[in-house]
N, C-alpha and C positions, 0 to 999 in steps of 0.2 A: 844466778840461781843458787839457792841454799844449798848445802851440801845435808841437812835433814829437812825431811815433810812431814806432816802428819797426815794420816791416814786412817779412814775409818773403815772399821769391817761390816760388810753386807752378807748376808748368806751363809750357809751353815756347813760350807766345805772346809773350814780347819778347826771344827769341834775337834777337840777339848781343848786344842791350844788358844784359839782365838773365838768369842764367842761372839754373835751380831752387836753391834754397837762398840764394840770395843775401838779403842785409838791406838795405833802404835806409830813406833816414830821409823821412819826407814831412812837411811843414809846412801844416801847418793853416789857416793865417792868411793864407799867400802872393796870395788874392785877392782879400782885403778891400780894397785899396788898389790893385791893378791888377786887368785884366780877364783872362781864359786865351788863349792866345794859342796859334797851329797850331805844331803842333811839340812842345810842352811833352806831359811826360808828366805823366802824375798819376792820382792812388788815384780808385774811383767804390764809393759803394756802392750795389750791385742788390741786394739780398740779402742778399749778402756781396761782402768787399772784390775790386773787381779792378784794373789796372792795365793801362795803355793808352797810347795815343801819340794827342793832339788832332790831326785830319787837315783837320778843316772845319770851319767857324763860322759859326750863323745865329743872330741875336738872343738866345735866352734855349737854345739847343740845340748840342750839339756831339757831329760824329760822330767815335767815336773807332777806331784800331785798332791788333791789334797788328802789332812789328815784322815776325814770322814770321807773313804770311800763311797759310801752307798750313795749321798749327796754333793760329790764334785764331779765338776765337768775338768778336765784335765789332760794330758797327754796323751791318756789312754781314749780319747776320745778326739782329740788334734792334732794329736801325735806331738815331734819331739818342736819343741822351741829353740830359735834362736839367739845367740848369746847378745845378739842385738838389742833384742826385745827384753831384756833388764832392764830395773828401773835402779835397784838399789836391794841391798840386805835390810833384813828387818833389826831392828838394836834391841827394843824394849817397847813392854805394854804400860803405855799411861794412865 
């Protein structure tokens, strides 16, 4: 498994950071060696892949959301996630 993906944005929950069609790259490995920290975006898998902006941190759980409240589905709506359910940090938009 590579330690980056590419990944593509759907959906209009992290305007203005990320817009639909955008690619970024996410790194896989980025928390083996540190811990995730408020602020940091990063891939989750529910499912399937989403992406998110970490807003709070409790032990082993982080709640995440997106930038465009009005249009993301997010913690406030599944509440807090599991640090399991990380995929990777986002690095840069290509």
């Amino acid at each position: 498994m590579l330690p980056l993906f590419k990944f593509k944005i759907e959906g209009n929950s992290m305007i203005p950071t990320f817009n639909p069609g955008d690619v970024i790259l996410v790194n896989r490995l980025s928390y083996l060696l540190s811990k995730p920290k408020i602020g940091d975006i990063v891939v989750l898998k529910r499912g399937r892949y989403i992406i998110k902006r970490i807003a709070k941190i409790k032990k082993k759980k982080l709640f995440v959301a997106g930038d465009n409240k009005r249009e993301s589905t997010d913690s406030r709506s599944f509440d807090w996630v599991d640090k399991k359910e990380l995929v990777g940090k986002v690095m840069l938009k290509i």
